[in-house]
C-alpha positions in Angstrom: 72.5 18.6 -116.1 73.3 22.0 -114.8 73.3 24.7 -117.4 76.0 27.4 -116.8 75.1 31.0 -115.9 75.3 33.6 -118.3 77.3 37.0 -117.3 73.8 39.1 -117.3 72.5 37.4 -115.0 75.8 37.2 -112.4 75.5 40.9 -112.9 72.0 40.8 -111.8 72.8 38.9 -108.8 75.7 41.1 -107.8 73.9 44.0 -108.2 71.0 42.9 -106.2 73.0 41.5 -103.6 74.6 45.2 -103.5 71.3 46.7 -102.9 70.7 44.4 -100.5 73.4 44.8 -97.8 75.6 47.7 -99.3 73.0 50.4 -99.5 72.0 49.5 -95.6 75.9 49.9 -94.5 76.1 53.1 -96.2 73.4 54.6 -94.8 74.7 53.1 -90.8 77.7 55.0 -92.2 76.4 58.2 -92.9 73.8 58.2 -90.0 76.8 57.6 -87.5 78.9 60.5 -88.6 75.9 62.7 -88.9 74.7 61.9 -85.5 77.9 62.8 -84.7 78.4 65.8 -86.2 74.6 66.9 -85.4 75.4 66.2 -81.3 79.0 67.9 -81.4 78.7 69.7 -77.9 77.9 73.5 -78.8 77.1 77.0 -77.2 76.4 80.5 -78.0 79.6 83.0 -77.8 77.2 85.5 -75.9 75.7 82.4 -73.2 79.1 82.4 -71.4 81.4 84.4 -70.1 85.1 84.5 -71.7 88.1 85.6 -69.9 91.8 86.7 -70.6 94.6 85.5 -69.0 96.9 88.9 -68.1 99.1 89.9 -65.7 98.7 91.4 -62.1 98.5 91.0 -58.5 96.4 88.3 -56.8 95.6 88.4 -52.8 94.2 85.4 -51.6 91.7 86.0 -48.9 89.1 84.8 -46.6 85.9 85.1 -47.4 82.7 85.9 -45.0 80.4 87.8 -44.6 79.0 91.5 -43.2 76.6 93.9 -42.6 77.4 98.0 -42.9 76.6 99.5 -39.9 76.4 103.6 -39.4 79.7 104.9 -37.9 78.4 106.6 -35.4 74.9 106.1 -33.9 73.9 108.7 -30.9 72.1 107.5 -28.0 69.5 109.3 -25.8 69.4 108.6 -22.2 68.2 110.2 -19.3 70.3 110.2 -15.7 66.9 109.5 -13.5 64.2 107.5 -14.2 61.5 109.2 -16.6 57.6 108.1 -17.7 57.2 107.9 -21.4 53.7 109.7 -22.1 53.5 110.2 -25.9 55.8 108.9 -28.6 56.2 111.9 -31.4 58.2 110.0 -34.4 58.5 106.6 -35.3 61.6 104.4 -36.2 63.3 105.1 -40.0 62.1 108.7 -39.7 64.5 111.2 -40.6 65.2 113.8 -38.3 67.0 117.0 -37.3 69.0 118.7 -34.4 65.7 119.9 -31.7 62.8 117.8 -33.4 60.4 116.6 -30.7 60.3 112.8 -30.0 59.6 111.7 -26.9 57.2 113.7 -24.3 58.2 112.4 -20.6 55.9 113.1 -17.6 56.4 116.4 -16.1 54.7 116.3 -12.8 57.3 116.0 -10.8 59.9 118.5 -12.3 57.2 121.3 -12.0 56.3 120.4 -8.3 60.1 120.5 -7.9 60.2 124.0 -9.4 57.5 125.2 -7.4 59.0 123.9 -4.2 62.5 125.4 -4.6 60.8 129.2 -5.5 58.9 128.7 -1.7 61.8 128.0 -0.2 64.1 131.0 -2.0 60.9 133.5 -0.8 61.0 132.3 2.3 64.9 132.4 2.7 64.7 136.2 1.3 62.0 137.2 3.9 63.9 135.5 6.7 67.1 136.8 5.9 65.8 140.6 5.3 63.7 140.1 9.0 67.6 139.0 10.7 68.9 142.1 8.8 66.2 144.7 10.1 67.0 142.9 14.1 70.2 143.6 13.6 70.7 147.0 11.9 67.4 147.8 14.8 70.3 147.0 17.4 73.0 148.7 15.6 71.0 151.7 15.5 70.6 151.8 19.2 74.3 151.1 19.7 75.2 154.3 18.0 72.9 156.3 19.4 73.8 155.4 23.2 77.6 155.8 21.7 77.2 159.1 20.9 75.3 159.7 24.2 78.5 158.4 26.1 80.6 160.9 23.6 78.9 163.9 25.2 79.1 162.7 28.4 82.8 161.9 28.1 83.1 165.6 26.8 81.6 167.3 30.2 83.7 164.8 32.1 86.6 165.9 30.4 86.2 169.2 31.1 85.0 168.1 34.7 88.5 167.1 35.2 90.5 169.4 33.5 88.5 171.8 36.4 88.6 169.9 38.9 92.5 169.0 38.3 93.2 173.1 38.7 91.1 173.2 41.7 93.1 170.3 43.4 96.0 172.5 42.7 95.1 175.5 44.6 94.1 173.3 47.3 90.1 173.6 46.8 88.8 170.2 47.1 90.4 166.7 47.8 92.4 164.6 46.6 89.7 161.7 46.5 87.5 164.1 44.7 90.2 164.7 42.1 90.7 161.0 41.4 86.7 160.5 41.8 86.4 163.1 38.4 89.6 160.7 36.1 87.5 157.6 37.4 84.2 158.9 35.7 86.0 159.6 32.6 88.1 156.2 32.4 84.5 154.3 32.8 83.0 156.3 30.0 86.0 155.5 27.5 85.8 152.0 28.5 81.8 152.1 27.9 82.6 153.7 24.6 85.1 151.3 23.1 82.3 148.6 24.0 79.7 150.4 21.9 82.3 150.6 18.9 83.0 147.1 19.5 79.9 145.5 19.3 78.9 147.6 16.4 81.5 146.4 14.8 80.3 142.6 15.6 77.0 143.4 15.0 78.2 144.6 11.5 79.9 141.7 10.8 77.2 139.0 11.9 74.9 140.9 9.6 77.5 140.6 6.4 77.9 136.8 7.7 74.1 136.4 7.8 73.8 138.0 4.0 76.6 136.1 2.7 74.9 132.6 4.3 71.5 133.8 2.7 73.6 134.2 -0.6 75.1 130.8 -0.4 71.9 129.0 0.2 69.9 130.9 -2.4 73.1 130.2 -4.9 72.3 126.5 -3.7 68.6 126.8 -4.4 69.4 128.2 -7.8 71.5 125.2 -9.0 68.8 122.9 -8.0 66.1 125.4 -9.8 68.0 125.4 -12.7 68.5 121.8 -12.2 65.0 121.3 -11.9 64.0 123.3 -14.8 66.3 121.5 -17.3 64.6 118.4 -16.1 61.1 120.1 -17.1 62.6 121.2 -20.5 64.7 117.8 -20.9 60.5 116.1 -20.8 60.6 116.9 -24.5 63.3 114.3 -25.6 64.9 115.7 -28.7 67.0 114.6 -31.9 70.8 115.7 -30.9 71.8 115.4 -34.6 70.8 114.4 -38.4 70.3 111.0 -39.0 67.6 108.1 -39.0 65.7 107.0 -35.9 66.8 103.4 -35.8 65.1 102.3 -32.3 62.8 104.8 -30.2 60.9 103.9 -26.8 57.3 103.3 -28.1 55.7 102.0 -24.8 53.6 104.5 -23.9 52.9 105.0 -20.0 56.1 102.6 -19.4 58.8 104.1 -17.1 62.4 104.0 -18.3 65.1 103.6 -15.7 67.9 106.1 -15.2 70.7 105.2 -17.8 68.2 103.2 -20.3 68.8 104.6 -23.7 65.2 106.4 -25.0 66.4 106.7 -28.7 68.8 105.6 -31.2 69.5 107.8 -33.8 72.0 106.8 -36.9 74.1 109.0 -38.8 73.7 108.2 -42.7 76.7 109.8 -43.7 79.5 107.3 -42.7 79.6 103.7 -42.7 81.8 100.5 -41.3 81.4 97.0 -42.0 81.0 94.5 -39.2 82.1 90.9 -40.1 81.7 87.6 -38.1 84.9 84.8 -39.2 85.7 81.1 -37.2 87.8 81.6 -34.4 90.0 78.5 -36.3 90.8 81.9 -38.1 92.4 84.5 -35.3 96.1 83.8 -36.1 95.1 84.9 -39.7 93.0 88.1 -38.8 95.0 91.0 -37.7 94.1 95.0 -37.0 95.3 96.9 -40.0 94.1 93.6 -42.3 93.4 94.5 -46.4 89.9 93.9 -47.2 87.5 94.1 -49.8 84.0 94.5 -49.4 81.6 93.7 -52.2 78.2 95.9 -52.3 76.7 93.4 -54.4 79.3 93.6 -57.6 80.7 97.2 -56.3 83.8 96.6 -54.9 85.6 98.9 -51.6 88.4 98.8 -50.0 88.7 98.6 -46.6 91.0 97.6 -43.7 90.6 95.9 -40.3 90.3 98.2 -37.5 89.4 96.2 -34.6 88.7 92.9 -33.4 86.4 92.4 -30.4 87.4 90.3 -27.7 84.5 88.3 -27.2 84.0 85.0 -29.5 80.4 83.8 -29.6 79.6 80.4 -30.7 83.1 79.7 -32.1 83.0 83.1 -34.2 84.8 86.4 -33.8 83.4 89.8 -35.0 85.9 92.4 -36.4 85.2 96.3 -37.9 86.0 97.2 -41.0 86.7 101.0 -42.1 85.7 101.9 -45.3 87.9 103.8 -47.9 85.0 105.3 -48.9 82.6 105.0 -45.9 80.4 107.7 -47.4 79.9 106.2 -50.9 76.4 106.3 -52.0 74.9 102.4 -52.5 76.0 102.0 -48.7 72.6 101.0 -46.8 71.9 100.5 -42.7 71.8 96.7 -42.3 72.7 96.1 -46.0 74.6 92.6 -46.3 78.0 92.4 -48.0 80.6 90.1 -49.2 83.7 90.5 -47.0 86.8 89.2 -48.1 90.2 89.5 -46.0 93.5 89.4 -47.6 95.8 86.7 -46.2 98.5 86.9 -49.2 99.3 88.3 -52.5 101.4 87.7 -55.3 102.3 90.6 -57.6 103.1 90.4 -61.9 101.7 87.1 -62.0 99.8 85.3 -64.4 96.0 85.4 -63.6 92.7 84.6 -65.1 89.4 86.2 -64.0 87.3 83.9 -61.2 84.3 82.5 -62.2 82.5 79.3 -61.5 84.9 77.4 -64.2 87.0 76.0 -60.9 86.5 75.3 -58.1 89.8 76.5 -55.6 93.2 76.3 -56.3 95.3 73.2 -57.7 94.8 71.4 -61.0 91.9 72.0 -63.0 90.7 71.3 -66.4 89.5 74.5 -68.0 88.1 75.4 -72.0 90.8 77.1 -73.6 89.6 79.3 -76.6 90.9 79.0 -80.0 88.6 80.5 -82.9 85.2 78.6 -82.9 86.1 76.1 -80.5 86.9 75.5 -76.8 89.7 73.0 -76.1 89.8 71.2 -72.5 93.1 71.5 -71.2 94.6 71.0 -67.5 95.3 74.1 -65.2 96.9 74.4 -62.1 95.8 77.7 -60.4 97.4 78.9 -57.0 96.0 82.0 -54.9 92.4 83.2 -54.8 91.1 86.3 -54.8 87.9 87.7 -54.8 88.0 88.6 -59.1 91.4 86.2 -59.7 92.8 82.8 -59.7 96.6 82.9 -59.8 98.0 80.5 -63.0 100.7 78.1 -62.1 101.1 76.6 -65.1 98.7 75.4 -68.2 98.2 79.0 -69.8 99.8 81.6 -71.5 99.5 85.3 -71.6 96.8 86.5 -73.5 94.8 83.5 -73.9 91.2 83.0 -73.4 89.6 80.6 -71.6 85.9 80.4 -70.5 85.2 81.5 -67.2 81.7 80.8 -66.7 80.3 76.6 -65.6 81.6 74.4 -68.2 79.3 71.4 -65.6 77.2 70.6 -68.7 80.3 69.8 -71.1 81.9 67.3 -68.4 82.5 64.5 -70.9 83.5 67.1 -73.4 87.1 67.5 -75.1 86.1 70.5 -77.1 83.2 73.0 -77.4 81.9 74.8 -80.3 81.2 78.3 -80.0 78.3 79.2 -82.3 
């Protein structure tokens, strides 16, 4: 026969019982919500970057990219082929207006020079041997001129006499008209002396002015000559940077080929390569914005070249500021080209929290936490996203990735 159980001992067997599942529930219980709470997705305030939502204008753009190229780059070139015997500077060096840099053969030039001061001493010596012939005949002319005008003298007075003997009946007729014969001739001989003095004169001026035409001749091609010999020392035409320079020494450069290239540091463009898909988008007179790695400068499109290579067109992009100090030769940039803009709209600084335009699910900020919330976001700029809807003014929403808070709905900010 059973005996019934007394209360102590049902308390004992409660109590027990208790211990034995109770105790293990409570601690399941407490270790789920302090797993939880311990693994409550959290990040330091200063680990990302937090931005505002204001208002403001928003271009949206295309983005490629550039390189800065010097404005204005001067090129040395000879017009006839030259031998390159010693290079004097090599390329990056700075130079100035008359520094040495190329030394060109010279053989030639001074042979050339040579030549052309033989033939001027010889067209000289020629010309004053004609001159001497000539005056030599002139000379003689005027002396057998004034020969005939003392002859013509007695015959004149020959036939004055001879005119008042006919008269009184002294001597013939034919002897009268013998006397006006003699002195016709010697007029005639005389005007014949005057005449070809006068020719002689003239050939001798015509003679000198040839001899001044050729040696007028001669001196263009001396001078000619002698800027080639000078022109052997190739020098820098203006300030800048030696960015390519003929270095094969004993090489011979044809006429045209450029010896140097010589930058100027002072001014910069921006030339930009963009996908032909593009051209009804790109226009001369386009905004841009160039970023020198976070600086930004404005810009605008200033031409587009004609040729596409490889499906890409290249444009050039002037500077605002084309002299601004972190501008580099060759330095790659970030181009962006406005295609459209929206002015007093809501906008929230870019980062790498979305990903383009349309719906996006962003952190919002309130106090020690970050709350997920959908976003649609319209134009993009280079520093904004245009807000469509999902935000208000003046809110905060993180900016930076939020990739490793995926599966997130809210982030603590420690």
């Amino acid at each position: 026969m059973d005996r019934p159980i007394d209360a102590k001992t049902k308390r004992r067997r409660r109590l027990k019982h208790l211990l034995t599942w109770g105790v293990p529930l409570f601690v399941c219980v407490g270790l789920f919500y302090g797993v939880g709470i311990w693994i409550e997705p959290s990040v330091e305030r200063n680990r990302v970057r937090l931005g505002q939502v204001d208002r403001g204008t928003v271009e949206a753009s295309l983005t490629t990219t550039g390189q800065v190229i010097p404005s204005q780059e001067g090129v040395i070139t000879r017009a006839y082929a030259v031998k390159i015997i010693r290079v004097l500077e090599q390329p990056g060096a700075l130079v100035e207006p008359g520094q040495a840099l190329l030394q060109l053969e010279t053989t030639e030039q001074q042979d050339r020079l040579d030549t052309l001061a033989e033939q001027a001493a010889m067209k000289r010596n020629a010309q004053k041997q004609a001159s001497l012939e000539i005056q030599k005949d002139i000379q003689e002319l005027q002396g057998a001129l004034e020969r005939l005008k003392v002859q013509l003298a007695e015959q004149e007075f020959d036939r004055k006499a001879n005119h008042r003997l006919f008269q009184k009946g002294y001597i013939s007729v034919e002897a009268w008209k013998e006397s006006q014969t003699q002195t016709q001739l010697t007029r005639i001989a005389i005007q014949e002396h005057q005449q070809n003095i006068g020719v002689l004169q003239q050939l001798q001026q015509a003679q000198a002015e040839g001899l001044r035409l050729e040696l007028k001749s001669l001196e263009r091609q001396r001078k000619r000559a002698h800027k080639r010999l000078e022109a052997a020392t190739v020098r820098a035409e203006q300030t800048g940077v030696i960015t390519w320079i003929w270095e094969e020494v004993g090489a011979t450069a044809e006429s045209g080929k450029p010896l140097v290239r010589i930058a100027d540091l002072t001014r910069f463009h921006v030339e930009a390569a963009i996908s032909d898909s593009y051209a009804n988008r790109v226009h001369v007179g386009q905004l841009a914005q160039i970023r020198v790695n976070e600086l930004p400068l404005a810009g605008t499109v200033q031409t587009l070249l004609p040729q596409i290579e490889n499906g890409r067109m290249t444009l050039k992009i002037q500077l605002q500021q084309p002299s601004h100090e972190r501008l580099k030769p060759n330095l790659r940039v970030d181009v962006w080209l406005v295609t459209d803009n929206q002015s007093n709209t809501l906008r929230v600084p870019r980062g790498a929290f979305a990903n383009g335009h349309g719906w996006q699910d962003v952190f919002v900020v309130e106090g020690e936490y970050a709350y997920r919330r959908p976003v649609q976001l319209g134009l993009v700029s280079a520093d904004h996203y245009a807000v469509l809807s999902g935000l208000q003014l003046g809110e905060t929403v993180i900016v930076s990735s939020t990739h490793a808070f995926a599966d997130a709905e809210k982030i603590h900010l420690k």
